[in-house]
N, CA, C and O atoms as a printed pandas DataFrame, in Angstrom:
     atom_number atom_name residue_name chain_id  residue_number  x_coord  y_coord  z_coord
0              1         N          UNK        A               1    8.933   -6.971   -5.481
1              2        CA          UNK        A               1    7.916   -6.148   -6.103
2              3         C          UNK        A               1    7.341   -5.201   -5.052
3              4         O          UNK        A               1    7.104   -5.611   -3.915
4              5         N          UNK        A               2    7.088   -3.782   -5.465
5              6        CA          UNK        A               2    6.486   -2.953   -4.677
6              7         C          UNK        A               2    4.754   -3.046   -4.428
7              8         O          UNK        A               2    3.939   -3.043   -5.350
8              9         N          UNK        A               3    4.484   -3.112   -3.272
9             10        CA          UNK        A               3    2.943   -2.961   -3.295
10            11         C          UNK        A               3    2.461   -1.634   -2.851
11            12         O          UNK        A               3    3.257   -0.932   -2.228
12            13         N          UNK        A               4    1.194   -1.165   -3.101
13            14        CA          UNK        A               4    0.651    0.017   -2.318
14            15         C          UNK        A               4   -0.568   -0.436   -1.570
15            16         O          UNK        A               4   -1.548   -0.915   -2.141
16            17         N          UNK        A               5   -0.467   -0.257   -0.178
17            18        CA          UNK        A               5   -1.599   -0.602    0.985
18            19         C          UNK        A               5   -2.820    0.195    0.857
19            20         O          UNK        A               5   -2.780    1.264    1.466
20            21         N          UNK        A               6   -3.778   -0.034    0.284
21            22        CA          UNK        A               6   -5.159    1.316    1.039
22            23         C          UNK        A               6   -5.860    1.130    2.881
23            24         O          UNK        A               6   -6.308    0.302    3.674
24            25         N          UNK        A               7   -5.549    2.459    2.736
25            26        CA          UNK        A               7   -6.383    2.628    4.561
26            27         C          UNK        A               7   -6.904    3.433    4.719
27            28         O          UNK        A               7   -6.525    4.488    4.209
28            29         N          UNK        A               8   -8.141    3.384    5.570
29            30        CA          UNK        A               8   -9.383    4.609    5.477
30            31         C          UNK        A               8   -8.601    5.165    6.716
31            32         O          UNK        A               8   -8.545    4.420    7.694
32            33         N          UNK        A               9   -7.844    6.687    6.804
33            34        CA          UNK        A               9   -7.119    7.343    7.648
34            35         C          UNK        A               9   -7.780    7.273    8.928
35            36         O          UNK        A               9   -7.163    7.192    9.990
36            37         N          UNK        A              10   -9.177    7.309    8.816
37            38        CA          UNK        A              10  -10.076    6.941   10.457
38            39         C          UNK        A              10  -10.078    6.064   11.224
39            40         O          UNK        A              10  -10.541    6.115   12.363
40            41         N          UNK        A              11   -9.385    4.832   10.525
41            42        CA          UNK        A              11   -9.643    3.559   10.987
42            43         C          UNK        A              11   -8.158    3.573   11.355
43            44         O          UNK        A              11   -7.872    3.663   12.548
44            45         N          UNK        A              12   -7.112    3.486   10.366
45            46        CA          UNK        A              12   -5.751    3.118   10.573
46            47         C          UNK        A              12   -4.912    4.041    9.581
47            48         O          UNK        A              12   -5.144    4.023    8.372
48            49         N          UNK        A              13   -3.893    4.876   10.166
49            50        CA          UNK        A              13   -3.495    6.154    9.404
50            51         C          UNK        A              13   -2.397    5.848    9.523
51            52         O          UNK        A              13   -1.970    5.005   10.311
52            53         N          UNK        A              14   -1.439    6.839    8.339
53            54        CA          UNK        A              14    0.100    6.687    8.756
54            55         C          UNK        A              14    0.580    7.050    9.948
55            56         O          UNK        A              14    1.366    6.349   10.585
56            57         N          UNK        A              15    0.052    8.405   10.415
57            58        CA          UNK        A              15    0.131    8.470   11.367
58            59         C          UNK        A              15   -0.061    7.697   12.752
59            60         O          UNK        A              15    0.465    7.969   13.831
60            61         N          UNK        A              16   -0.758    6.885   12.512
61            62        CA          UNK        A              16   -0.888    5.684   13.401
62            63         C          UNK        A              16    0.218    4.515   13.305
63            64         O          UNK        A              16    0.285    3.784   14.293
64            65         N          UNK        A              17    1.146    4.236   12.169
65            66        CA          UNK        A              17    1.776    3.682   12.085
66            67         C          UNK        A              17    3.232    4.124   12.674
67            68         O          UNK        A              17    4.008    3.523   13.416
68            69         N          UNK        A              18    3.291    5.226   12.143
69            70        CA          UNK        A              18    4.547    6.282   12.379
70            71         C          UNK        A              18    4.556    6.408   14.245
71            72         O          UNK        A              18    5.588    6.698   14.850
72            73         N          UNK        A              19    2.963    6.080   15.088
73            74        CA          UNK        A              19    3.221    5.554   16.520
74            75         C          UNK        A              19    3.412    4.176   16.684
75            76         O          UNK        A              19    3.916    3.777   17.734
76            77         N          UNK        A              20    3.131    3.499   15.930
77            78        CA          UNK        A              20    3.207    2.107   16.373
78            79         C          UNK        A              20    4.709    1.224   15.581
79            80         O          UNK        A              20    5.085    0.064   15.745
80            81         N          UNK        A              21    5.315    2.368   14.687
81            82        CA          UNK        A              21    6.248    1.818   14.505
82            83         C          UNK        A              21    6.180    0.306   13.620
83            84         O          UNK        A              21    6.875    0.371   12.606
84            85         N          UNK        A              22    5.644   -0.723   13.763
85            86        CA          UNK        A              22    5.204   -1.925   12.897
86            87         C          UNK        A              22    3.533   -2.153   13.252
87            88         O          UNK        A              22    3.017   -1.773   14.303
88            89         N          UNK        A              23    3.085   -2.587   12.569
89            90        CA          UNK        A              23    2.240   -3.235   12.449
90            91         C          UNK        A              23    1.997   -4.307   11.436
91            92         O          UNK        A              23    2.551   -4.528   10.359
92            93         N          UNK        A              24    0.679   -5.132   12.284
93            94        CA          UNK        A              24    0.134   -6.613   11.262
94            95         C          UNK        A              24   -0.871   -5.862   10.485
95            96         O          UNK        A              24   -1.699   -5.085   10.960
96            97         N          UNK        A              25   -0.630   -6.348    8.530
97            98        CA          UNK        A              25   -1.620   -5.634    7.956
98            99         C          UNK        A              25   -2.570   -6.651    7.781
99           100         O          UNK        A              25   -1.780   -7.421    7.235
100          101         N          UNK        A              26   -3.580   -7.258    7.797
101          102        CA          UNK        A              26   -4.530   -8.065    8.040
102          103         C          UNK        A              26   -5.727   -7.594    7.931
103          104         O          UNK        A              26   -5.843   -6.369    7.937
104          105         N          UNK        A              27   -6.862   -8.388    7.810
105          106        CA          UNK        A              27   -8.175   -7.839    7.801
106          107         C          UNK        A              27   -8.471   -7.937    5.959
107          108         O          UNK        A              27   -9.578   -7.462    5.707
108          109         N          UNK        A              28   -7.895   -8.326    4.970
109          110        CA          UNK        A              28   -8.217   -7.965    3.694
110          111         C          UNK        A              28   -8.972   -8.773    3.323
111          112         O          UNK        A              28   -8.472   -9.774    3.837
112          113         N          UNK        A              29  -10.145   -9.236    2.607
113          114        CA          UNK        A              29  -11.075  -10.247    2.205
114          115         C          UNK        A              29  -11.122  -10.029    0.805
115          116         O          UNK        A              29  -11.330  -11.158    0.359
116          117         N          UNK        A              30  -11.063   -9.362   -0.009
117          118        CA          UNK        A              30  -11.112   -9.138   -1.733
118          119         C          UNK        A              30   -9.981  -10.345   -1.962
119          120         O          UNK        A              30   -8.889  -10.491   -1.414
120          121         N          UNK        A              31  -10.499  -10.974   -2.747
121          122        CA          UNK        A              31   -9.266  -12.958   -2.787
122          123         C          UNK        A              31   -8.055  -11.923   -3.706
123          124         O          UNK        A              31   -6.892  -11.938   -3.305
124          125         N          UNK        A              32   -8.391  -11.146   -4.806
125          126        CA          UNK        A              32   -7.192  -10.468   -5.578
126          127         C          UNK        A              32   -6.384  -10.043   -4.263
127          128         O          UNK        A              32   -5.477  -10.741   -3.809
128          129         N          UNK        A              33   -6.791   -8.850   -3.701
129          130        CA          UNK        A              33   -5.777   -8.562   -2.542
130          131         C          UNK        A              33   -5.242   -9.413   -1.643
131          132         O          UNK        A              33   -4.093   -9.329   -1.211
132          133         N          UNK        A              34   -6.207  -10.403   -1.286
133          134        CA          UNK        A              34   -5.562  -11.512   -0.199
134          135         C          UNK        A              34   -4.193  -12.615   -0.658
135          136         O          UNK        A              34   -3.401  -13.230    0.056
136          137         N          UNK        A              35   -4.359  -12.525   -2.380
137          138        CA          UNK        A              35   -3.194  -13.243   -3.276
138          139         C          UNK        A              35   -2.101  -12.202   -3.108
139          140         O          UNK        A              35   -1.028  -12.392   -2.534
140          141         N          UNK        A              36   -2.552  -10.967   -3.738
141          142        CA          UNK        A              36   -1.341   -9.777   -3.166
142          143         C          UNK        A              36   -0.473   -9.899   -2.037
143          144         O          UNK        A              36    0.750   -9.885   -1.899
144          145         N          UNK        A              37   -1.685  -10.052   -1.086
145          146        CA          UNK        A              37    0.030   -9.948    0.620
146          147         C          UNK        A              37    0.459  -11.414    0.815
147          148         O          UNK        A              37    1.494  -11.695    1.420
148          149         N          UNK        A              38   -0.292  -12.263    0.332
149          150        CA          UNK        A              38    0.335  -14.124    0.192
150          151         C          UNK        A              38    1.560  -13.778   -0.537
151          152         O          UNK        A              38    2.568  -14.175    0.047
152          153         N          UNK        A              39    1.751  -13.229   -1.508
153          154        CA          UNK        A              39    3.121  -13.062   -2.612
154          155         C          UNK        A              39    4.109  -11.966   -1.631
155          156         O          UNK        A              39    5.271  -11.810   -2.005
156          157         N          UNK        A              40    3.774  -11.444   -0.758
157          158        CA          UNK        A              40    4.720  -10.241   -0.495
158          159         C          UNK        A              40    5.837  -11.021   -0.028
159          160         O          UNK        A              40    5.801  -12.228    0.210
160          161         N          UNK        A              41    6.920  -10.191    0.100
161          162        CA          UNK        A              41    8.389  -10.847    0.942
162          163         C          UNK        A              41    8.995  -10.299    1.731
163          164         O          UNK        A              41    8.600   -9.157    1.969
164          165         N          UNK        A              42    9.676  -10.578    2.169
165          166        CA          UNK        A              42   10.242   -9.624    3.588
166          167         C          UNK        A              42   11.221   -8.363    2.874
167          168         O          UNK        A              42   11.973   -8.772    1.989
168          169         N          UNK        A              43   11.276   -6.966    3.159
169          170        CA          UNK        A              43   11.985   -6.346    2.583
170          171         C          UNK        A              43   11.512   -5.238    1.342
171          172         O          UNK        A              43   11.887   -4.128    0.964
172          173         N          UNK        A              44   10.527   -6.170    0.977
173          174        CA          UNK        A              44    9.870   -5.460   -0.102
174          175         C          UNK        A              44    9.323   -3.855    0.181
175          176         O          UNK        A              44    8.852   -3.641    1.298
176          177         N          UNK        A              45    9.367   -2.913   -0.641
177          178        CA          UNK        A              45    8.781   -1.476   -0.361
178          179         C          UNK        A              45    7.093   -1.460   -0.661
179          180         O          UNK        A              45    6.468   -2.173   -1.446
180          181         N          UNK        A              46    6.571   -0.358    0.275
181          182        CA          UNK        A              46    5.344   -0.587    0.295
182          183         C          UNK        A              46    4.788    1.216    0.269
183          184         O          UNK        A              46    5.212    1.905    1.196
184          185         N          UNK        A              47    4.075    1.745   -0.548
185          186        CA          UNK        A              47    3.127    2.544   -0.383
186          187         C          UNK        A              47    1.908    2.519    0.685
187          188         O          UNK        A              47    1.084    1.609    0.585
188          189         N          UNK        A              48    1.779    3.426    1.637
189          190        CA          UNK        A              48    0.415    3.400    2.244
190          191         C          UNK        A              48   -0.015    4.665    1.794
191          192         O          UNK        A              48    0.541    5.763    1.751
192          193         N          UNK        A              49   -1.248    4.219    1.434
193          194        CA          UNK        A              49   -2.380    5.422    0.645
194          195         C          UNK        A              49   -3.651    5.096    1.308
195          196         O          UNK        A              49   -4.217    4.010    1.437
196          197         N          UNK        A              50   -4.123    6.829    1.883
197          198        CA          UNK        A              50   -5.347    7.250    2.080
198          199         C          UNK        A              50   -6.312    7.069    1.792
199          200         O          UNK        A              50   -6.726    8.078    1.220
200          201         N          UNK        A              51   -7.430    5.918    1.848
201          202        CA          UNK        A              51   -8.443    6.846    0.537
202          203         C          UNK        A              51   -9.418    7.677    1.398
203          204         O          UNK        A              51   -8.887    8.693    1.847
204          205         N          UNK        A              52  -11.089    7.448    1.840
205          206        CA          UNK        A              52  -11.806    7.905    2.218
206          207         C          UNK        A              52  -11.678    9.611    1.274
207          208         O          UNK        A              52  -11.544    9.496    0.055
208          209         N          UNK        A              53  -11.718   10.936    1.794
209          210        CA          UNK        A              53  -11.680   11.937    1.536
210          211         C          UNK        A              53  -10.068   12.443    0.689
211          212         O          UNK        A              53   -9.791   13.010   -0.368
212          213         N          UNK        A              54   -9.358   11.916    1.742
213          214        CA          UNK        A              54   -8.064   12.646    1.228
214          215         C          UNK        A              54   -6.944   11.698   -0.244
215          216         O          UNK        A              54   -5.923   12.167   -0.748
216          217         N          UNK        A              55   -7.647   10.225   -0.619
217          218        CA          UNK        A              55   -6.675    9.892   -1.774
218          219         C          UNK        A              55   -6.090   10.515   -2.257
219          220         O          UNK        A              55   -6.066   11.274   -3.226
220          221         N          UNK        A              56   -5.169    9.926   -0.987
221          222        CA          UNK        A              56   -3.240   10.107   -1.708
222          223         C          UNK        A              56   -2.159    9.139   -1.013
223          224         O          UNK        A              56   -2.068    8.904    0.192
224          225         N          UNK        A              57   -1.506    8.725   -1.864
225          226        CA          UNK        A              57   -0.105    8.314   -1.212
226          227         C          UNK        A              57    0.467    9.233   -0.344
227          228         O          UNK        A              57    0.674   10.395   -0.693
228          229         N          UNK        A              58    0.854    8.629    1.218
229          230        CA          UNK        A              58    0.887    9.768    2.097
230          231         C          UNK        A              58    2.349    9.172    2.970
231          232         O          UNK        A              58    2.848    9.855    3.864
232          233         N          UNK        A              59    2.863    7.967    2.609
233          234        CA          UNK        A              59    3.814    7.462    3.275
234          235         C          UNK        A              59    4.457    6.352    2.596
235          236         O          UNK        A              59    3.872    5.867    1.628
236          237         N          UNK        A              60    6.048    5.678    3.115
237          238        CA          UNK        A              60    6.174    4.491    2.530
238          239         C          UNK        A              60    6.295    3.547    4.016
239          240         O          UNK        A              60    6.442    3.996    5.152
240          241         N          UNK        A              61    6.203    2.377    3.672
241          242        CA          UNK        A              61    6.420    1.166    4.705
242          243         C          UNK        A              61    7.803    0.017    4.166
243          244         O          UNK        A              61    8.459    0.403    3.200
244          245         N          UNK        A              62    8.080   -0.975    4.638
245          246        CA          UNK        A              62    9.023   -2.118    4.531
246          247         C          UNK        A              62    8.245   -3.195    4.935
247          248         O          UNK        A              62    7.860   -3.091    6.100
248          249         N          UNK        A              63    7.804   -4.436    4.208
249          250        CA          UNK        A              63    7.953   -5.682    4.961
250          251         C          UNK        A              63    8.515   -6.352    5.660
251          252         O          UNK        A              63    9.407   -6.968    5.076
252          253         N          UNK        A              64    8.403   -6.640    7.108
253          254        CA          UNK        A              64    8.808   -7.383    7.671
254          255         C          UNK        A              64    8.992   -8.663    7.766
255          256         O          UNK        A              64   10.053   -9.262    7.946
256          257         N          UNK        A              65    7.494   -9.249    7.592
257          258        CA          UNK        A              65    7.651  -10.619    7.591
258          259         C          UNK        A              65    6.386  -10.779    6.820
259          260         O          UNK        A              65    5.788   -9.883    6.226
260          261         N          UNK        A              66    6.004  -12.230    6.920
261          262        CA          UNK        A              66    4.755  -12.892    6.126
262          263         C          UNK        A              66    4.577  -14.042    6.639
263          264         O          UNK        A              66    5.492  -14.864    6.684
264          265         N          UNK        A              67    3.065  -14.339    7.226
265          266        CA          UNK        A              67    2.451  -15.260    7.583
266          267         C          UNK        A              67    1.671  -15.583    6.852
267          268         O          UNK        A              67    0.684  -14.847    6.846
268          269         N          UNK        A              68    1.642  -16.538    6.068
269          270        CA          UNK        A              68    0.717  -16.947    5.013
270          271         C          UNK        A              68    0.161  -18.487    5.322
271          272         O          UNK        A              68   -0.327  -19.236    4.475
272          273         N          UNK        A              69    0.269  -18.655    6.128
273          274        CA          UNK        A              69   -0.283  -20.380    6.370
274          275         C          UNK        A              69   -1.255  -20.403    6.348
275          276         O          UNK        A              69   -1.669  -21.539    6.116
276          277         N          UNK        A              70   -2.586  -19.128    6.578
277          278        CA          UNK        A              70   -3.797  -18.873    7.026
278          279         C          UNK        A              70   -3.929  -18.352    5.669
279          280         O          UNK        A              70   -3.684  -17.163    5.463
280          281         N          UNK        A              71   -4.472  -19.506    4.261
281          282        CA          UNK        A              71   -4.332  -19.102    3.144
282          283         C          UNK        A              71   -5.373  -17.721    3.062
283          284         O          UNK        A              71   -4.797  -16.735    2.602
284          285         N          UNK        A              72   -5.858  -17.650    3.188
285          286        CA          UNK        A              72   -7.667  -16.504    3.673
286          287         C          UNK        A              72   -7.017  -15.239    4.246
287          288         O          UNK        A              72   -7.071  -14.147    3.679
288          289         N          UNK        A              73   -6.357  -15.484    5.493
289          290        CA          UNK        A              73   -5.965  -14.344    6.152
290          291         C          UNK        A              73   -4.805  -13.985    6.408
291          292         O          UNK        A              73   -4.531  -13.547    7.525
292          293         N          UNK        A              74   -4.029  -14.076    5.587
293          294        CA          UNK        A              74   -2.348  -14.080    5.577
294          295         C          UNK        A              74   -2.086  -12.737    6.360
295          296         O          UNK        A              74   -2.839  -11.769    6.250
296          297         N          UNK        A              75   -0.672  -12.752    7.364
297          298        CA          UNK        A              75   -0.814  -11.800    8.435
298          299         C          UNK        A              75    0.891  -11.341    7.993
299          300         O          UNK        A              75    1.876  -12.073    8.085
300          301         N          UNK        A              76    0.856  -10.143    7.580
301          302        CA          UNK        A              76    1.792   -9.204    7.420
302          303         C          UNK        A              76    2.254   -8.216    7.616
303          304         O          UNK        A              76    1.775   -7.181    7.152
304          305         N          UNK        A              77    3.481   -8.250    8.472
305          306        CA          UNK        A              77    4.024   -7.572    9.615
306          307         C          UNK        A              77    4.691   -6.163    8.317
307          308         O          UNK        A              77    5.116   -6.272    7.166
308          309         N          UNK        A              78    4.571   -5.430    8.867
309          310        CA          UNK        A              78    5.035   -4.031    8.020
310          311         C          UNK        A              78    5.905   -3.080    9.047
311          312         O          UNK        A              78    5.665   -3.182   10.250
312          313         N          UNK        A              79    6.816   -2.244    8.632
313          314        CA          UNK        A              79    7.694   -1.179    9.291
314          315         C          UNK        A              79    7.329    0.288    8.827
315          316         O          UNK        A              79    7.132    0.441    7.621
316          317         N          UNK        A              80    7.268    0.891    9.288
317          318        CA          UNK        A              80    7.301    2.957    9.011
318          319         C          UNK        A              80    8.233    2.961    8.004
319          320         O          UNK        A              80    9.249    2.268    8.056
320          321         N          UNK        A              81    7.919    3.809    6.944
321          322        CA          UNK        A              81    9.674    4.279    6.377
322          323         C          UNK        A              81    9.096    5.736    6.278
323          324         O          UNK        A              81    8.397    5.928    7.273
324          325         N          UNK        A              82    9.121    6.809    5.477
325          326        CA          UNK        A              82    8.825    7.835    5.529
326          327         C          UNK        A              82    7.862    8.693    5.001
327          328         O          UNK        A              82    7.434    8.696    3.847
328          329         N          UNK        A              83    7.469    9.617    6.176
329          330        CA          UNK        A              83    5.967   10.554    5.034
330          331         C          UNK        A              83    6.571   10.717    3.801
331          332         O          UNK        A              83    7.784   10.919    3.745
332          333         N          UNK        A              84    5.843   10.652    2.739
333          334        CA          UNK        A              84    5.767   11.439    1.502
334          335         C          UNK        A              84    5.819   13.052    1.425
335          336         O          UNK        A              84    4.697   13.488    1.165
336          337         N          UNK        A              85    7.087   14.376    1.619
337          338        CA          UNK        A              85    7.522   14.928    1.081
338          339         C          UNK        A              85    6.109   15.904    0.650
339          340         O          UNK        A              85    6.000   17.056    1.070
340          341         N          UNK        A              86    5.225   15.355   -0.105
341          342        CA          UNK        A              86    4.351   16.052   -0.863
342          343         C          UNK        A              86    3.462   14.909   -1.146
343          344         O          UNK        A              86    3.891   14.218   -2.070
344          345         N          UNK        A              87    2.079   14.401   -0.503
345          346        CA          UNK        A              87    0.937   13.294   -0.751
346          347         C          UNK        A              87    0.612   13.311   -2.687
347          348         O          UNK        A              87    0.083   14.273   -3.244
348          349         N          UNK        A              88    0.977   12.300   -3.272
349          350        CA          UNK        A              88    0.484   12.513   -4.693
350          351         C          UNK        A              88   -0.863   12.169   -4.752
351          352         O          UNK        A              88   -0.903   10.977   -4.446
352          353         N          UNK        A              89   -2.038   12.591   -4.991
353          354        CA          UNK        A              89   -3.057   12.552   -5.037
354          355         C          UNK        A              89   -3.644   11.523   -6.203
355          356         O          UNK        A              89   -2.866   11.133   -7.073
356          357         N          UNK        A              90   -5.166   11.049   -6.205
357          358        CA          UNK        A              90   -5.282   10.165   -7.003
358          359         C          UNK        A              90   -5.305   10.411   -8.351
359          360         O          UNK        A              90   -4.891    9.831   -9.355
360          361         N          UNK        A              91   -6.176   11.903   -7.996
361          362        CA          UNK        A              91   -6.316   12.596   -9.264
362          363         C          UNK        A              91   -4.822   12.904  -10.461
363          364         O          UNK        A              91   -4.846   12.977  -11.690
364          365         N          UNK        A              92   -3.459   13.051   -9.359
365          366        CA          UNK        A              92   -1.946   12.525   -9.907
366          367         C          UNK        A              92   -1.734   11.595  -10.574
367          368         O          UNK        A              92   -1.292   11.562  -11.722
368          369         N          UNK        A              93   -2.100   10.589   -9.753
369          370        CA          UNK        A              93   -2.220    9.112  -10.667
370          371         C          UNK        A              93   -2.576    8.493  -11.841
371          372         O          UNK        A              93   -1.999    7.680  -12.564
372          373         N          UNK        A              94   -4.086    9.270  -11.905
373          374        CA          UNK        A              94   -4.192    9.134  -12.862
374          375         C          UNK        A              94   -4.269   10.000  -14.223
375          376         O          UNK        A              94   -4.648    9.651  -15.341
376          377         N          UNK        A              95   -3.858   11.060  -13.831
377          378        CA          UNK        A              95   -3.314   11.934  -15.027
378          379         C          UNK        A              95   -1.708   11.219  -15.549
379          380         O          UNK        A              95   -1.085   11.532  -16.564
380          381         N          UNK        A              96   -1.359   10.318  -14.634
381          382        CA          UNK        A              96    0.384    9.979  -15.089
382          383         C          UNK        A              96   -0.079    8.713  -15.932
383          384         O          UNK        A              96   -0.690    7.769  -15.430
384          385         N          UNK        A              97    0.300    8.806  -17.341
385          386        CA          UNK        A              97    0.710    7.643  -18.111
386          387         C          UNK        A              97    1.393    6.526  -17.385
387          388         O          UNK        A              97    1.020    5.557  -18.047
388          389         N          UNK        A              98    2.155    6.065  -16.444
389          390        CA          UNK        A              98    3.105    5.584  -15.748
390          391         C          UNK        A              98    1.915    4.041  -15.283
391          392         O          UNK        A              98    2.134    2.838  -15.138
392          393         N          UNK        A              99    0.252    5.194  -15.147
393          394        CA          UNK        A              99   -0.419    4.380  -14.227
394          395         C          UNK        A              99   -1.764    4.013  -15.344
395          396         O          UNK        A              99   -2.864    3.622  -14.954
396          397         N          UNK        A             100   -1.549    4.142  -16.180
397          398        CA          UNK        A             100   -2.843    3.543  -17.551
398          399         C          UNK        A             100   -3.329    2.440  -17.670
399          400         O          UNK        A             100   -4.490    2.268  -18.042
400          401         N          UNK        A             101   -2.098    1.013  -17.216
401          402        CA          UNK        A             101   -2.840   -0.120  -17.002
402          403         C          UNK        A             101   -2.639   -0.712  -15.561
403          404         O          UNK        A             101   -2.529   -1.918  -15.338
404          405         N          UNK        A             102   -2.608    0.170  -14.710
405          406        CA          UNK        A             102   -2.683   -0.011  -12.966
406          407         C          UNK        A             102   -3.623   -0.361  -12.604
407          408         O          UNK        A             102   -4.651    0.113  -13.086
408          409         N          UNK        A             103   -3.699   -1.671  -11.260
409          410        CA          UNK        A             103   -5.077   -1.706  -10.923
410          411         C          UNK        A             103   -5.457   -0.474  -10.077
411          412         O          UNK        A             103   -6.623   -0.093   -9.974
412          413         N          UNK        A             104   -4.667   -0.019   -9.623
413          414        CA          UNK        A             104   -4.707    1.395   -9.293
414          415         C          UNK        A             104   -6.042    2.050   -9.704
415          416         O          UNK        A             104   -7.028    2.523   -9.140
416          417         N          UNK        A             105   -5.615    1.858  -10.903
417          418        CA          UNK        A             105   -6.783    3.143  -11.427
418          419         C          UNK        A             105   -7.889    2.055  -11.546
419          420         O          UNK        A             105   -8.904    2.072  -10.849
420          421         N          UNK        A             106   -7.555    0.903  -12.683
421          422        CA          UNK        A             106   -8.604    0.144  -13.018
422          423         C          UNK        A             106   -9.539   -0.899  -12.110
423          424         O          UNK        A             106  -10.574   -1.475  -12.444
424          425         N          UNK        A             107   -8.930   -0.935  -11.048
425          426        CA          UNK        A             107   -9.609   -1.857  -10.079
426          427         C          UNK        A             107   -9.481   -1.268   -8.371
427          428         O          UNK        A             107   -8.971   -1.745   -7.357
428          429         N          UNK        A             108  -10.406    0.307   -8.746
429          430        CA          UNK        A             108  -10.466    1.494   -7.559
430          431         C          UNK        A             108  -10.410    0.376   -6.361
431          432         O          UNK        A             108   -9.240    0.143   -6.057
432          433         N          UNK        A             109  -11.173   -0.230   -5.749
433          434        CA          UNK        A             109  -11.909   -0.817   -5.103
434          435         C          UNK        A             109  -10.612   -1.867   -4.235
435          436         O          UNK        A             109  -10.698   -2.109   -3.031
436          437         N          UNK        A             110   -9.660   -2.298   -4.970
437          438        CA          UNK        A             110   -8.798   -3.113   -4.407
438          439         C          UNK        A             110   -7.629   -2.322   -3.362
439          440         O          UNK        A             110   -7.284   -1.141   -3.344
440          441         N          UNK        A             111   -7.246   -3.325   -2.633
441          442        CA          UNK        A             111   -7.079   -2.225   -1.093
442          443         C          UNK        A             111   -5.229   -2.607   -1.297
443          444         O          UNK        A             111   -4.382   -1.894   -0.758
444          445         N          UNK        A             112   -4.893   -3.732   -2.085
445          446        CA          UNK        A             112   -3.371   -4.608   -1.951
446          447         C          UNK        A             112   -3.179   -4.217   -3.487
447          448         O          UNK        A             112   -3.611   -4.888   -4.424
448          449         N          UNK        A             113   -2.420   -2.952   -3.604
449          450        CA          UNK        A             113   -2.169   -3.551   -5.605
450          451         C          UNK        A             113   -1.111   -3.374   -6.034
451          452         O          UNK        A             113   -0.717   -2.210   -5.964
452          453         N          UNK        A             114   -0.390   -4.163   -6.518
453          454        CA          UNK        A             114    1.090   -4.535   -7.039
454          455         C          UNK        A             114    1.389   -3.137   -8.003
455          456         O          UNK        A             114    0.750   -2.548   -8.875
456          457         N          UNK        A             115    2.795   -2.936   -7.309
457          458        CA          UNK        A             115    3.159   -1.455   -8.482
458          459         C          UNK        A             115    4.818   -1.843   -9.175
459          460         O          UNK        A             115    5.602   -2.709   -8.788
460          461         N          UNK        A             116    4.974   -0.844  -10.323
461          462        CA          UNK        A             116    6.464   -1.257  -11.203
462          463         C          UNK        A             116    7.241   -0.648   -9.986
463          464         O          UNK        A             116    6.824   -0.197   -8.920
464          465         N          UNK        A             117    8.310   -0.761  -10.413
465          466        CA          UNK        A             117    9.204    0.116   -9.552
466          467         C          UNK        A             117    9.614    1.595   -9.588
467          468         O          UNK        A             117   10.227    2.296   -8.783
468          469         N          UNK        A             118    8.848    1.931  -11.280
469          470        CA          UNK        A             118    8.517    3.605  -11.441
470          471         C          UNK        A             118    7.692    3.852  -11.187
471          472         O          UNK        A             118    7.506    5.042  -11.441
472          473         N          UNK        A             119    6.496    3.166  -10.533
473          474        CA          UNK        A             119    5.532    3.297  -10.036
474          475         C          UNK        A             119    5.670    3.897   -8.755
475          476         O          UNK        A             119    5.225    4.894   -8.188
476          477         N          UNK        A             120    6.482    2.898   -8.474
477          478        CA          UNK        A             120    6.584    3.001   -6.577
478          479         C          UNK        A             120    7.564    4.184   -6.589
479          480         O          UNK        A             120    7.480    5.103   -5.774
480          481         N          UNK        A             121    8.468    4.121   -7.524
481          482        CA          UNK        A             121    9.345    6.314   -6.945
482          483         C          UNK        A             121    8.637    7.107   -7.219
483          484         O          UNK        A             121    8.813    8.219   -6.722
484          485         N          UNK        A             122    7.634    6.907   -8.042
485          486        CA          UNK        A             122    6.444    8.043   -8.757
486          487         C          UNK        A             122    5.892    8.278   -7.327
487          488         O          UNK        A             122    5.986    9.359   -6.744
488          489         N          UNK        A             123    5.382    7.313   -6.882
489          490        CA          UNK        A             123    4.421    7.801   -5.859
490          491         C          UNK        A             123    5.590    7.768   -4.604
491          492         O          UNK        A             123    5.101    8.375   -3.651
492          493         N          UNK        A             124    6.714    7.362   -4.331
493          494        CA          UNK        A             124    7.758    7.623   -3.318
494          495         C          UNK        A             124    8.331    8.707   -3.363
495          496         O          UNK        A             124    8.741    9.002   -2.240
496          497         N          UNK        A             125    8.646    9.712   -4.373
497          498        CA          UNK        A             125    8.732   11.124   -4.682
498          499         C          UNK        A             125   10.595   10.793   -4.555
499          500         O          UNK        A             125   11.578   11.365   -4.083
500          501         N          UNK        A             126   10.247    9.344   -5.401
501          502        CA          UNK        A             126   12.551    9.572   -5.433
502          503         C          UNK        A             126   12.304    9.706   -6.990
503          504         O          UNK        A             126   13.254    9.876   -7.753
């Protein structure tokens, strides 16, 4: 299953990833999101999206691995895959039928949220 990551670009940006090449995504406390990266698997495709000012899908990632023993703080290793072509904005999102019963739209606030797999080319621009 595809997930999409939220990150405030000030704190931790694609661009920050795209230097660091992997990173541990960690730090999530909302229990919905913290169930989100407990379920992830190695391999799986991942959206990272902006929010603060600029909400948009601005890149994709790969799972690496999953540490979940730390039921609370499950620690998940992620890879770069590529900028997004063209950032789809939120205001995109939710004009697309695709995303009507997304927590996306319906549960702004959640930072880990599970997407279809037309979800994830919608916002992967395949």
């Amino acid at each position: 299953m595809p997930y999409l990551l939220k990150t405030e670009p000030t704190v931790y940006s694609f661009t920050d990833l795209q230097r660091d090449h992997t990173t541990i995504w960690d730090g999530v406390t909302n229990p919905a999101a913290v169930k989100n990266l407990r379920g992830m698997k190695p391999d799986e495709q991942l959206i990272i999206y902006h929010t603060g000012d600029e909400k948009s899908a601005v890149g994709t990632a790969t799972v690496v691995s999953v540490d979940a023993s730390d039921a609370k703080n499950p620690q998940v290793k992620i890879k770069v895959g590529q900028p997004a072509a063209k950032p789809v904005t939120l205001a995109e999102v939710k004009a697309n039928k695709l995303f009507a019963d997304s927590p996306l739209v319906r549960q702004g606030r959640l930072s880990v949220v599970p997407l279809t797999v037309t979800q994830y080319k919608f916002l992967a621009g395949r």
